[in-house]
N, CA, C and O atoms as a Tripos MOL2 file, in Angstrom:
@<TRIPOS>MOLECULE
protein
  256   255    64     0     0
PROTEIN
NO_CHARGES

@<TRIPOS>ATOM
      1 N         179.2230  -10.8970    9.7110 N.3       1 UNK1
      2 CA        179.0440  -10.4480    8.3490 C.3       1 UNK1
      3 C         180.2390  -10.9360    7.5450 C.2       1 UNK1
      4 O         181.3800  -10.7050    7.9450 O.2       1 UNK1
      5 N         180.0460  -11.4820    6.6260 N.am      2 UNK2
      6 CA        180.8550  -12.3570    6.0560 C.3       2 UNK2
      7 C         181.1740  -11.4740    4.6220 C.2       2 UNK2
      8 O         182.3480  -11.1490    4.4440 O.2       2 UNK2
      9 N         180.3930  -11.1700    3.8350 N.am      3 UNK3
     10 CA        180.1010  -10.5780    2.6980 C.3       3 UNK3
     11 C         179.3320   -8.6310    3.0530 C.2       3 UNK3
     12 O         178.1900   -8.4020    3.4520 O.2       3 UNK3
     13 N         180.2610   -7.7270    2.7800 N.am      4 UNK4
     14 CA        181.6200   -7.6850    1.3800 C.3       4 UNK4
     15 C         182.4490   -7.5550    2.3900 C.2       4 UNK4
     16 O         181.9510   -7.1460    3.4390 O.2       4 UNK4
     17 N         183.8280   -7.8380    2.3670 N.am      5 UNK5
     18 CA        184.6810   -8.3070    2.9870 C.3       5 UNK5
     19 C         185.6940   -7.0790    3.2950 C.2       5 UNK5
     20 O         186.7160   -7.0850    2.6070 O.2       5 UNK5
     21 N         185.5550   -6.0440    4.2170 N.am      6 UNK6
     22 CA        185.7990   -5.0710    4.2490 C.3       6 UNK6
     23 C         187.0410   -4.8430    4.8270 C.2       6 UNK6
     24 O         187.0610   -5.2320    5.9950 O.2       6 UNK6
     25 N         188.1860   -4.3080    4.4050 N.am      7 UNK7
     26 CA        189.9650   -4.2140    5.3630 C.3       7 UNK7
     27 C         189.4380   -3.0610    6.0720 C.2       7 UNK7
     28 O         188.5700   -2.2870    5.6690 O.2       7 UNK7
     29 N         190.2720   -3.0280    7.5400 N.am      8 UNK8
     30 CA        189.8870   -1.8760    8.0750 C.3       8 UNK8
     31 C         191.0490   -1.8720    8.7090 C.2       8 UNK8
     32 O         191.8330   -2.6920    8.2320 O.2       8 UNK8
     33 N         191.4820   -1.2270    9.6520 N.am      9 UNK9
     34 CA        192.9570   -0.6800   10.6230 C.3       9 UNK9
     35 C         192.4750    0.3660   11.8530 C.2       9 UNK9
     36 O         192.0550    1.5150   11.7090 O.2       9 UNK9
     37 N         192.6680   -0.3950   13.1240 N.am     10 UNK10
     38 CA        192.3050    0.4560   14.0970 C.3      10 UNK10
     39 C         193.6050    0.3600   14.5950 C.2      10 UNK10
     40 O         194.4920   -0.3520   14.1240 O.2      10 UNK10
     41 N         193.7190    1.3330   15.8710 N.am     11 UNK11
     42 CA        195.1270    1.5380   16.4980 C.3      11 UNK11
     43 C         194.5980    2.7020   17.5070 C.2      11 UNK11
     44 O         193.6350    3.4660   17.4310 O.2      11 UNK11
     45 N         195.7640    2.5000   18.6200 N.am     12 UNK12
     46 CA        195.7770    2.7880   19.8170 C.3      12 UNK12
     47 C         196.6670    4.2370   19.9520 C.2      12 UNK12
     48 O         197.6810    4.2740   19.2540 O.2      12 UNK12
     49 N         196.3500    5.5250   20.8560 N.am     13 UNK13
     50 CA        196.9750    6.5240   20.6480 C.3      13 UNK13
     51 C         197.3030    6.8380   22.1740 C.2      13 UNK13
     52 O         196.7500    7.6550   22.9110 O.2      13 UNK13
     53 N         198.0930    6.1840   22.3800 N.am     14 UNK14
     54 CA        198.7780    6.5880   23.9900 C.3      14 UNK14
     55 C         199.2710    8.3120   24.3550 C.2      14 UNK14
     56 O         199.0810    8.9940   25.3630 O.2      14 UNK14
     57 N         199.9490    8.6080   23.0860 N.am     15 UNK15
     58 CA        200.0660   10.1560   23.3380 C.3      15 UNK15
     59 C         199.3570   11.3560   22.8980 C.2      15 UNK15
     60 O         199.8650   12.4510   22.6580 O.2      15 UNK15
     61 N         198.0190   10.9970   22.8120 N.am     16 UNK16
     62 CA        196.2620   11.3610   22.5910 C.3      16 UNK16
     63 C         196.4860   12.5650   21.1520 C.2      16 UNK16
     64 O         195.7540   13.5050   20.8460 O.2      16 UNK16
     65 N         197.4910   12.1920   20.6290 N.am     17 UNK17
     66 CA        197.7000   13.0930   19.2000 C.3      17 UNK17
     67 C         196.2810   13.7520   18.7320 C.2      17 UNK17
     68 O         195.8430   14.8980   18.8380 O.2      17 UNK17
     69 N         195.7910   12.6620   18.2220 N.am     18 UNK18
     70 CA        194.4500   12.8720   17.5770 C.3      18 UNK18
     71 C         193.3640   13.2250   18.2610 C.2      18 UNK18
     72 O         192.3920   13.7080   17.6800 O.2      18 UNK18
     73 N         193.3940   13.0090   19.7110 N.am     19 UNK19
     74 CA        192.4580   13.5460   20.6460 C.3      19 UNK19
     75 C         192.3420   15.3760   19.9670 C.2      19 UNK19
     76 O         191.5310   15.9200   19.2180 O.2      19 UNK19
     77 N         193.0100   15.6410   20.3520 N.am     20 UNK20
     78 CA        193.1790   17.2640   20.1640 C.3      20 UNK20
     79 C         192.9820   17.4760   18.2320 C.2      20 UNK20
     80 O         192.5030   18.5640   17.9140 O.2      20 UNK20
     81 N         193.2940   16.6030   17.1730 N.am     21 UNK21
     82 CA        192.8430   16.9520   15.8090 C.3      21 UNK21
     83 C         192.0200   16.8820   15.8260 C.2      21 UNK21
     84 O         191.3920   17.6910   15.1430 O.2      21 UNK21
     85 N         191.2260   15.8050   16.6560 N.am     22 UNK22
     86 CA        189.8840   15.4090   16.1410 C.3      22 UNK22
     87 C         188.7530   16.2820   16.8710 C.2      22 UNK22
     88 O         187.6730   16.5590   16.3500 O.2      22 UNK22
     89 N         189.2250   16.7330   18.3520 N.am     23 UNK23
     90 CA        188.9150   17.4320   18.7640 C.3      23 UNK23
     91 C         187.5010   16.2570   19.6500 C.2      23 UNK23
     92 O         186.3060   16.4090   19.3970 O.2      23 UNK23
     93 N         187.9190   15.4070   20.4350 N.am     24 UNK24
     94 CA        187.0740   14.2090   20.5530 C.3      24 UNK24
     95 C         186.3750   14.4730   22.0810 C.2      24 UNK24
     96 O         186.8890   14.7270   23.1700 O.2      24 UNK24
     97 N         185.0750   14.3080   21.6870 N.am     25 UNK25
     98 CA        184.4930   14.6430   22.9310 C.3      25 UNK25
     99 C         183.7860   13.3570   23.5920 C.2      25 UNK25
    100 O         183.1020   13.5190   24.6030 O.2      25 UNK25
    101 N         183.8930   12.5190   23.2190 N.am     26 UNK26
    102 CA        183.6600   11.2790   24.3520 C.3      26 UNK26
    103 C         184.2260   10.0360   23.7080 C.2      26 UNK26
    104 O         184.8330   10.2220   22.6530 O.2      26 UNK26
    105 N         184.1320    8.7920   24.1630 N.am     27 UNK27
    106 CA        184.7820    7.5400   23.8540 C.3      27 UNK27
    107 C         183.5280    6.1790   24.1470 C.2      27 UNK27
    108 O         182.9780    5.7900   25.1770 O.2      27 UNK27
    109 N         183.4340    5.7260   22.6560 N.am     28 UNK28
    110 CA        184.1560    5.6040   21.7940 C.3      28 UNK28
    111 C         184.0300    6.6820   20.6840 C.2      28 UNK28
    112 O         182.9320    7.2260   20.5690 O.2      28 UNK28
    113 N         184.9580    7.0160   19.9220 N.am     29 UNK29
    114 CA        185.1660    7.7320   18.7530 C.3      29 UNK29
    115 C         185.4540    7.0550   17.4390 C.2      29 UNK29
    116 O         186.4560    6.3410   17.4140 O.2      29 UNK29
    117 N         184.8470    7.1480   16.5170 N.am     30 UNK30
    118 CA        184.9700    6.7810   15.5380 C.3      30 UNK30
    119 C         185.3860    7.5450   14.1880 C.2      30 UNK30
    120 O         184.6140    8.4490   13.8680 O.2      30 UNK30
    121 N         186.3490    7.3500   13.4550 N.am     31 UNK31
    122 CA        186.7530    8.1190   12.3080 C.3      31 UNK31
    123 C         186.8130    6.9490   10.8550 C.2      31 UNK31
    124 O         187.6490    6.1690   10.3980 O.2      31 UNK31
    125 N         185.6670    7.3020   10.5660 N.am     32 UNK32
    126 CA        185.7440    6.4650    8.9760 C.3      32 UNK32
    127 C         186.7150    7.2480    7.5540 C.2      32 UNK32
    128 O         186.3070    8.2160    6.9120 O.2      32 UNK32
    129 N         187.9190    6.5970    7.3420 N.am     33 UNK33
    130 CA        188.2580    7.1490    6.0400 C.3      33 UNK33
    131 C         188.2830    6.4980    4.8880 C.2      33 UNK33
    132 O         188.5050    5.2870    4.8730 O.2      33 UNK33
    133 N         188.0660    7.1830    3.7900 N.am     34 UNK34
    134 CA        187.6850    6.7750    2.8400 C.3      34 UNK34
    135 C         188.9850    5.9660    2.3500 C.2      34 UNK34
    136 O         189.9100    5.8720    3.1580 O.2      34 UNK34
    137 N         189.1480    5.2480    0.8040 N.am     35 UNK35
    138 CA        190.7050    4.6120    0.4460 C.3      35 UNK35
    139 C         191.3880    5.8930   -0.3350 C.2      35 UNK35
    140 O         192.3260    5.6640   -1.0980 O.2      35 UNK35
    141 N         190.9970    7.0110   -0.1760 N.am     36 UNK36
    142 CA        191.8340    7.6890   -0.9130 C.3      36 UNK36
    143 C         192.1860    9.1010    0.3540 C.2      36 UNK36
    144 O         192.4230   10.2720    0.0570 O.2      36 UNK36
    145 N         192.1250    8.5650    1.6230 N.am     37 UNK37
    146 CA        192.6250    9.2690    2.5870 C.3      37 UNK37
    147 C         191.6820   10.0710    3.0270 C.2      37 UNK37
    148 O         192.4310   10.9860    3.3710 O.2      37 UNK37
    149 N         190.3660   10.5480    3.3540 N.am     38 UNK38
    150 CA        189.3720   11.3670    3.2120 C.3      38 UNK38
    151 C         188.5670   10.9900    4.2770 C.2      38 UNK38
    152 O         188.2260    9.8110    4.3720 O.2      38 UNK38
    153 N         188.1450   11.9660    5.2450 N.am     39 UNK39
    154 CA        187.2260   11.5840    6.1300 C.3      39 UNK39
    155 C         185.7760   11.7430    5.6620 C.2      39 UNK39
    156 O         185.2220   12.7740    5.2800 O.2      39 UNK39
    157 N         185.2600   10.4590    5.7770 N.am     40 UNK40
    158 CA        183.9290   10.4760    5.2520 C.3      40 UNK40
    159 C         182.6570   10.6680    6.3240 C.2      40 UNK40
    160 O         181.6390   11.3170    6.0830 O.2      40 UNK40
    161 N         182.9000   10.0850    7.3330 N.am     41 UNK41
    162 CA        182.1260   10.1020    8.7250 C.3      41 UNK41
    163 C         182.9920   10.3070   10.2130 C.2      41 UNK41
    164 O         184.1690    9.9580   10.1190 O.2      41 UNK41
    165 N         182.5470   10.8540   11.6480 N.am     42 UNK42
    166 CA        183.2150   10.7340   12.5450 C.3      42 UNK42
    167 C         182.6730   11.1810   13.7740 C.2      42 UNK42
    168 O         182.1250   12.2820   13.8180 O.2      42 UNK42
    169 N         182.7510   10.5190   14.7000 N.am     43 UNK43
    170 CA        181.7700   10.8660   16.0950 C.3      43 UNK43
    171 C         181.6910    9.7100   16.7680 C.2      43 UNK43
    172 O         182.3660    8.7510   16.3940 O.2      43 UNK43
    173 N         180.7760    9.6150   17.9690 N.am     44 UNK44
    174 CA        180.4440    8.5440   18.4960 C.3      44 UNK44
    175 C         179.3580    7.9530   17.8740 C.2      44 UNK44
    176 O         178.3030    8.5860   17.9010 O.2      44 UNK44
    177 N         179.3870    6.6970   17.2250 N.am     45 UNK45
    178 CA        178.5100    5.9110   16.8100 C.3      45 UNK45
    179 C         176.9980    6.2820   17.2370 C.2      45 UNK45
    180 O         175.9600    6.1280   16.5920 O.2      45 UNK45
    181 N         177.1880    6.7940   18.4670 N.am     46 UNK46
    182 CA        175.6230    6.2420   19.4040 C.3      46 UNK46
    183 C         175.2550    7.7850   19.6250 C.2      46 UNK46
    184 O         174.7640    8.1410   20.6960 O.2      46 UNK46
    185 N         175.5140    8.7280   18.5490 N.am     47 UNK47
    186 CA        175.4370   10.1840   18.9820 C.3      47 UNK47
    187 C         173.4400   10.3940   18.4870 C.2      47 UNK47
    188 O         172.9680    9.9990   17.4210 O.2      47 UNK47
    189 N         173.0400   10.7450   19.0490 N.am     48 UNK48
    190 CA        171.5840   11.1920   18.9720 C.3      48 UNK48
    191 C         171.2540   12.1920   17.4640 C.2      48 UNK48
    192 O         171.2040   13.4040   17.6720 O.2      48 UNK48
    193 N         171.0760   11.8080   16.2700 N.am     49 UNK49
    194 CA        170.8090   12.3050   15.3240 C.3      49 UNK49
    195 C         172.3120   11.8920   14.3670 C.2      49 UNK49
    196 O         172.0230   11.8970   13.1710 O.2      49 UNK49
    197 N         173.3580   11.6490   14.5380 N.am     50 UNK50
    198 CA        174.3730   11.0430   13.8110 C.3      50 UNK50
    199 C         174.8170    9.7440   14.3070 C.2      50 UNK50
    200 O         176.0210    9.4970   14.3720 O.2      50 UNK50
    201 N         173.9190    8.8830   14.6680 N.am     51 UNK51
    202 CA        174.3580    7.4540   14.5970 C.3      51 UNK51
    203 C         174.8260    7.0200   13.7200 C.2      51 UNK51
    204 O         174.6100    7.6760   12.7010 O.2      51 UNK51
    205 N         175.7750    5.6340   13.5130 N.am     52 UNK52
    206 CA        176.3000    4.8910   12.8590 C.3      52 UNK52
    207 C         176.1310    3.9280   12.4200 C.2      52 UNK52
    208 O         176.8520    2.9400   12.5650 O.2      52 UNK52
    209 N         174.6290    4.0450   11.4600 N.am     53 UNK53
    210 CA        173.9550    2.6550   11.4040 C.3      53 UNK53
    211 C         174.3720    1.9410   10.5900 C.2      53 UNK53
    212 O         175.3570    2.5160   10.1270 O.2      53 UNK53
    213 N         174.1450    0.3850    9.7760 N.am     54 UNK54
    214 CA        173.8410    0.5300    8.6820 C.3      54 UNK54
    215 C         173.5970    0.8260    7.5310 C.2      54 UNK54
    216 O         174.3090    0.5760    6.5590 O.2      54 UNK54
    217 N         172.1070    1.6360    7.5440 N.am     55 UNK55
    218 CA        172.0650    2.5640    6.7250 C.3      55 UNK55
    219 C         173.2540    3.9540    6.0060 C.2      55 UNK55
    220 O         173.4200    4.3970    4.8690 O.2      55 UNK55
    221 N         173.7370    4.1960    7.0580 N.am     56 UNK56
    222 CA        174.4400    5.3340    6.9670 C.3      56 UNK56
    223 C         175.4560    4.9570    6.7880 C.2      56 UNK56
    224 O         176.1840    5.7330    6.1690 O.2      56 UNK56
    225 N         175.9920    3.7550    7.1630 N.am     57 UNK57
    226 CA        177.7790    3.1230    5.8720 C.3      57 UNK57
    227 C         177.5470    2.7500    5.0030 C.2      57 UNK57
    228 O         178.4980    2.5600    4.2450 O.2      57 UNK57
    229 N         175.9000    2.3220    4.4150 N.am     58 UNK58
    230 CA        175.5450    1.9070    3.5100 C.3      58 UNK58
    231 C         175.8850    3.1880    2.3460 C.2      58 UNK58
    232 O         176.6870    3.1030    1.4160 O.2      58 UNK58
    233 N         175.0450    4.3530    2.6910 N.am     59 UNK59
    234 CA        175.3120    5.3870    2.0050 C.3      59 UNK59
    235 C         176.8140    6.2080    1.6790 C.2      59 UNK59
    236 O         177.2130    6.7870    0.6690 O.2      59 UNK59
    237 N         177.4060    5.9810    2.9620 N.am     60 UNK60
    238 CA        178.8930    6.5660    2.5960 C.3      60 UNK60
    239 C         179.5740    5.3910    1.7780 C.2      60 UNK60
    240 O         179.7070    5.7560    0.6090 O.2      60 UNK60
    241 N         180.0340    4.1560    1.9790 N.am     61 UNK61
    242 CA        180.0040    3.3490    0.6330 C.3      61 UNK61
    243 C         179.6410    3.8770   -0.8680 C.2      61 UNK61
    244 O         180.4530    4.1010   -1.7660 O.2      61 UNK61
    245 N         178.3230    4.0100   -0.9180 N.am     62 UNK62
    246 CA        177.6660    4.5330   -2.1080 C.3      62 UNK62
    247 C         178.1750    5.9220   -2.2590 C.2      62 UNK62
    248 O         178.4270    6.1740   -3.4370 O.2      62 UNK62
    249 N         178.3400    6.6220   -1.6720 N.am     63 UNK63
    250 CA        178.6350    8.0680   -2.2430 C.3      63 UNK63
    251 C         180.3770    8.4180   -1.9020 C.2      63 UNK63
    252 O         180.9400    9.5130   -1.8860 O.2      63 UNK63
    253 N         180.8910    7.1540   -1.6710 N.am     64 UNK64
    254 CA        182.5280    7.2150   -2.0130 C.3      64 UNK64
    255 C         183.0160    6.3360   -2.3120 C.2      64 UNK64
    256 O         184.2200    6.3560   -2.5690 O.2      64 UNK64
@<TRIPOS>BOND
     1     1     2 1
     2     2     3 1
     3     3     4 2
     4     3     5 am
     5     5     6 1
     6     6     7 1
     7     7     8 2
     8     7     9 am
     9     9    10 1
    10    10    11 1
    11    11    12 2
    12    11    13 am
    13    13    14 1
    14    14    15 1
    15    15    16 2
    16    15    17 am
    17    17    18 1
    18    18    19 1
    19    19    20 2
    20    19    21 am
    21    21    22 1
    22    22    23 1
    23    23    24 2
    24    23    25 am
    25    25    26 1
    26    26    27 1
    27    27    28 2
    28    27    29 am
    29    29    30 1
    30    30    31 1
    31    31    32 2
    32    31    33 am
    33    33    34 1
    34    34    35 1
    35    35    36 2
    36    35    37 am
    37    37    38 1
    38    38    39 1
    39    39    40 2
    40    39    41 am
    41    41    42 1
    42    42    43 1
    43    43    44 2
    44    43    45 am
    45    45    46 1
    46    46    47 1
    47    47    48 2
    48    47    49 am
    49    49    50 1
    50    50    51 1
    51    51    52 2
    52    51    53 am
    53    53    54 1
    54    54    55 1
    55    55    56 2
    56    55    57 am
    57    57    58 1
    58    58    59 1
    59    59    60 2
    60    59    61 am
    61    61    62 1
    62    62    63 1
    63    63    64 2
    64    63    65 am
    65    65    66 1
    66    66    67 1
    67    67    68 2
    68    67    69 am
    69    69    70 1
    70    70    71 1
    71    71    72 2
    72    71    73 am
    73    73    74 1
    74    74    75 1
    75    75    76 2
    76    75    77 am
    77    77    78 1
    78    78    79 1
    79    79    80 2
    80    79    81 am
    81    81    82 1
    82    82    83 1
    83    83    84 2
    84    83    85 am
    85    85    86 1
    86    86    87 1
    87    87    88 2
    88    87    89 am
    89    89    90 1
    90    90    91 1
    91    91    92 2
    92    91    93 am
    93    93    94 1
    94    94    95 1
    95    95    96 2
    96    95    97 am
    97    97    98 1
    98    98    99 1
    99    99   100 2
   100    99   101 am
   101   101   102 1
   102   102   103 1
   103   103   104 2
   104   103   105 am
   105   105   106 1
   106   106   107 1
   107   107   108 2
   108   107   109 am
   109   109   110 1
   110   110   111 1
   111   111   112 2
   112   111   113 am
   113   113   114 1
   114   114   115 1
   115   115   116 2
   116   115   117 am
   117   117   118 1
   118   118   119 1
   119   119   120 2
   120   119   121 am
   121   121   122 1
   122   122   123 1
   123   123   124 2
   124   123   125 am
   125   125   126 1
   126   126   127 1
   127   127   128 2
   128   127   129 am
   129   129   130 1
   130   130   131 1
   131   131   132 2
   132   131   133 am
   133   133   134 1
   134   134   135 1
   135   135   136 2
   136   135   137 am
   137   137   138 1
   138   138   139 1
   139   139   140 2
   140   139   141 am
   141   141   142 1
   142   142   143 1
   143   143   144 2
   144   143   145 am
   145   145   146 1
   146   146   147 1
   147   147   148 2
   148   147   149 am
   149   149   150 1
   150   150   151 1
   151   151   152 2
   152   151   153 am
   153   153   154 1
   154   154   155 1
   155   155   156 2
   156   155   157 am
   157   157   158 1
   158   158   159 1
   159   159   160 2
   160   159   161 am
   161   161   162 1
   162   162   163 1
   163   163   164 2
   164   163   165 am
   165   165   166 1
   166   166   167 1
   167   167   168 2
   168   167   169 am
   169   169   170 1
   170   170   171 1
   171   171   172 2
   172   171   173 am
   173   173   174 1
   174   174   175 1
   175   175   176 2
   176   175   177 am
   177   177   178 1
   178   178   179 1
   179   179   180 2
   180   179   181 am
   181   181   182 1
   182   182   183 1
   183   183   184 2
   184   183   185 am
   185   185   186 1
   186   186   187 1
   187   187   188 2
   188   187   189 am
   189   189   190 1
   190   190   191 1
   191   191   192 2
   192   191   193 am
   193   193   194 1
   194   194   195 1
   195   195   196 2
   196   195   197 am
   197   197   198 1
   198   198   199 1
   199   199   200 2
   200   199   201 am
   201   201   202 1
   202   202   203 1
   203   203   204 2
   204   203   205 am
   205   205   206 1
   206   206   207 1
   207   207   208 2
   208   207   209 am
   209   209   210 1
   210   210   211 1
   211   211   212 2
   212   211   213 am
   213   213   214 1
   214   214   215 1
   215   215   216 2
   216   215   217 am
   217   217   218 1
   218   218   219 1
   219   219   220 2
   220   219   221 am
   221   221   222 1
   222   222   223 1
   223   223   224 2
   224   223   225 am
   225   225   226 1
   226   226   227 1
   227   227   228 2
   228   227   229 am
   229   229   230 1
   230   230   231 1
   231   231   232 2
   232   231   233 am
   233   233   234 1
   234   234   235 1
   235   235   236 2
   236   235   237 am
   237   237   238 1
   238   238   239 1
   239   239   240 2
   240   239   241 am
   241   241   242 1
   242   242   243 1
   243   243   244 2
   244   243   245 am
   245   245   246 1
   246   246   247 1
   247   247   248 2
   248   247   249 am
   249   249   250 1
   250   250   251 1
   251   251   252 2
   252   251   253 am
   253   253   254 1
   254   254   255 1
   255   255   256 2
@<TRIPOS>SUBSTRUCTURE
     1 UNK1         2 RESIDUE 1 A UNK
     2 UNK2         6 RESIDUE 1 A UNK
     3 UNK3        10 RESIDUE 1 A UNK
     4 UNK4        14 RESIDUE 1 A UNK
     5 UNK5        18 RESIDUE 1 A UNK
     6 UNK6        22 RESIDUE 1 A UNK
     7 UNK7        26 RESIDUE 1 A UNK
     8 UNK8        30 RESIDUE 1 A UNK
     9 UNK9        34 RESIDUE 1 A UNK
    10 UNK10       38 RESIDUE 1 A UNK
    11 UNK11       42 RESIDUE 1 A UNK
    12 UNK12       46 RESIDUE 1 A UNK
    13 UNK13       50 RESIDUE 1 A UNK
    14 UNK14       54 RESIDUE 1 A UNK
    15 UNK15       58 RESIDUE 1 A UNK
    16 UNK16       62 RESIDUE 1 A UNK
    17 UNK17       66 RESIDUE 1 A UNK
    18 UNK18       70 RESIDUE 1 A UNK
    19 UNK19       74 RESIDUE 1 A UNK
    20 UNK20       78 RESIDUE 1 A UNK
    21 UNK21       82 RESIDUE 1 A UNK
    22 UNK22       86 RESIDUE 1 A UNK
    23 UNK23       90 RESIDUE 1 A UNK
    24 UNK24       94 RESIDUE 1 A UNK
    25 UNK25       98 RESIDUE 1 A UNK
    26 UNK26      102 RESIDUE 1 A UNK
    27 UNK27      106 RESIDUE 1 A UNK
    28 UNK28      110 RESIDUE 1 A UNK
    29 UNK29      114 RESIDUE 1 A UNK
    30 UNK30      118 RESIDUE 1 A UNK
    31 UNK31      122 RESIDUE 1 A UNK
    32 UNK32      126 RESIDUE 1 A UNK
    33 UNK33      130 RESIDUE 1 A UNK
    34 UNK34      134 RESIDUE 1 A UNK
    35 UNK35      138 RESIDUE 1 A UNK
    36 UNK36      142 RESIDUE 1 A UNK
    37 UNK37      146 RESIDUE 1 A UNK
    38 UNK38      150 RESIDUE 1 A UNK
    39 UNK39      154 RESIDUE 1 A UNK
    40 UNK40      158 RESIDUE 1 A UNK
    41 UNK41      162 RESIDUE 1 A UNK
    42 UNK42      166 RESIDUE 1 A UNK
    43 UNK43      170 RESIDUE 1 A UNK
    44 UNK44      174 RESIDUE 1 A UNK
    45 UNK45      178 RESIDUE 1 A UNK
    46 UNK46      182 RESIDUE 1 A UNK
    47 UNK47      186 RESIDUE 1 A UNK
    48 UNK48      190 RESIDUE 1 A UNK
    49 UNK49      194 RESIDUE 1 A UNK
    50 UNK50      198 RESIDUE 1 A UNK
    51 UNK51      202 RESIDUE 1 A UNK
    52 UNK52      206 RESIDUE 1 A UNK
    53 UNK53      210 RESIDUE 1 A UNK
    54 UNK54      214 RESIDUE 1 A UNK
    55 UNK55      218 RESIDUE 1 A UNK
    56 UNK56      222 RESIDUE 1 A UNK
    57 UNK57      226 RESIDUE 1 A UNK
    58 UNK58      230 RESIDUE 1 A UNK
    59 UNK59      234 RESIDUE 1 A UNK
    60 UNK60      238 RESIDUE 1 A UNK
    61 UNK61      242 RESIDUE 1 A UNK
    62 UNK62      246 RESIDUE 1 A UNK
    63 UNK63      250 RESIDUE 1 A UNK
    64 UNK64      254 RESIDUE 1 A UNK
């Protein structure tokens, strides 16, 4: 995907900080934030009724 050209920042948590904020119950985990610091989405992509489609970054896009 070439177009819209999206910055993103992932990173690695060796001393599982965020394990315990996020309160993360399997791997992979995903935490989408918005540019003004804001969690907009978060879970495992492949969760049964909150997948991470398309559609559904399409809409968080649109409604942030």
């Amino acid at each position: 995907m070439k177009r819209p050209k999206i910055a993103y920042y992932n990173a690695v948590d060796p001393k599982r900080r965020l394990e315990t904020i996020y309160e993360v119950k399997g791997i992979p985990h995903c935490v989408l934030i918005n540019p003004d610091g804001i969690v907009v989405w978060e879970g495992w992509p492949q969760q049964e009724g909150f997948e991470l489609t398309e559609k559904t970054i399409e809409s968080l896009i649109k409604d942030h």
